[in-house]
C-alpha positions in Angstrom: -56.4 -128.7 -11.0 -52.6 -129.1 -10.8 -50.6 -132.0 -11.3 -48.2 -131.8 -8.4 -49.2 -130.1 -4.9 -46.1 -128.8 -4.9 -43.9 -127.7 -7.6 -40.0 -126.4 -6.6 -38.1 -124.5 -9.1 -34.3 -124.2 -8.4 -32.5 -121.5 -10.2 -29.9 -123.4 -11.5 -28.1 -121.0 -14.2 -24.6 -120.4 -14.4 -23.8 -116.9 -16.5 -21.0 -117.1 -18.6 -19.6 -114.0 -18.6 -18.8 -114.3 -14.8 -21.6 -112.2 -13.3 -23.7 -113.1 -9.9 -25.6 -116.0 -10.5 -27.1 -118.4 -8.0 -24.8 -121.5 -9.4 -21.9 -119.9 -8.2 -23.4 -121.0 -5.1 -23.8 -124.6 -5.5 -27.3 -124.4 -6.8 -27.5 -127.3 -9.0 -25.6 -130.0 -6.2 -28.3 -128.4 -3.5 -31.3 -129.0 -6.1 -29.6 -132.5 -6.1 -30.1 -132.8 -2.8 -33.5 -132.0 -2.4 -34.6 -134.1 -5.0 -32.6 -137.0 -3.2 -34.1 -135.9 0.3 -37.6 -135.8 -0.9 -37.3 -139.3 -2.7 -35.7 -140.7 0.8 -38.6 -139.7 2.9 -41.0 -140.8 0.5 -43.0 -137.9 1.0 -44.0 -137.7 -2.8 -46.6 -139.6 -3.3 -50.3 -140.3 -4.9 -51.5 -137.7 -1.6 -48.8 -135.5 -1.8 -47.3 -134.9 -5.2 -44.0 -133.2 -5.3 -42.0 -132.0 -8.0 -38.4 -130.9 -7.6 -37.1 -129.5 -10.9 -33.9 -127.1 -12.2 -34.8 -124.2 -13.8 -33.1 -121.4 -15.5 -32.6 -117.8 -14.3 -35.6 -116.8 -12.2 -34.1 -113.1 -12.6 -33.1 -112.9 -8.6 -29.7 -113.1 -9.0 -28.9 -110.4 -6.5 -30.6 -112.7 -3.6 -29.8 -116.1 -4.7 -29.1 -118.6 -4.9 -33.3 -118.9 -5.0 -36.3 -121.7 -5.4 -39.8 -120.6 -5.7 -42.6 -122.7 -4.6 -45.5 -123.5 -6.0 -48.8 -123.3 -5.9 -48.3 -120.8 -3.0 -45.8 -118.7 -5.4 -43.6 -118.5 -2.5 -39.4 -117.4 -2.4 -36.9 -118.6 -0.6 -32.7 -118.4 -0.6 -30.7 -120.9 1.8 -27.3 -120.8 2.5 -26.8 -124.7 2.6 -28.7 -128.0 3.3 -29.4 -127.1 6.6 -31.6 -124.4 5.4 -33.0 -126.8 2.7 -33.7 -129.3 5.4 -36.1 -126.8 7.1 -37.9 -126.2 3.8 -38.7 -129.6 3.4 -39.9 -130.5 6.9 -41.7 -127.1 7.5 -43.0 -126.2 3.9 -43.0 -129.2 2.3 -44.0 -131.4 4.7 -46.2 -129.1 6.8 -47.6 -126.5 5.0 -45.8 -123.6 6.6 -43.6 -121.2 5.9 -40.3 -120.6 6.6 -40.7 -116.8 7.3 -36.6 -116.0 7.7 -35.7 -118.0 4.5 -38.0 -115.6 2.6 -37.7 -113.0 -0.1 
């Protein structure tokens, strides 16, 4: 048994040498956010354990920025908190997934 219902990885890495990588798109301050948004609506809890962490490159690069969620295994990209917003309410939250925010 898991730990955490849900587990979301954030590809946070920043490549040195200049090349694509999904913190060139603000992925560490929208990680923030999530993890601030999820703590607000308390929807963490002993019933519904959530885990928001950073991690480093998920090797997507091309299609980031990116998260991942887990158990389900399932990718996303988002453009801005708008996009994260409707990960939290439909996938988080709800159990469904966000089929456009895919990859």
């Amino acid at each position: 048994m898991s730990h955490f219902d849900k587990h979301v990885f954030f590809c946070t890495n920043q490549r040195a040498n200049g090349d694509s990588c999904c913190n060139n798109f603000g992925a560490q301050k929208l990680r923030d956010y999530v993890k601030d948004k999820v703590k607000q609506l308390a929807i963490s809890n002993a019933e519904n354990r959530i885990r928001i962490n950073s991690a480093g490159c998920l090797d997507r690069c091309d299609e980031g920025p990116v998260l991942v969620i887990y158990p389900e295994g399932t990718w996303y990209t988002f453009i801005d908190e708008s996009d994260l917003d409707e990960i939290i309410s439909e996938h988080l939250q709800h159990g469904r997934i966000v089929a456009r925010l895919t990859i």
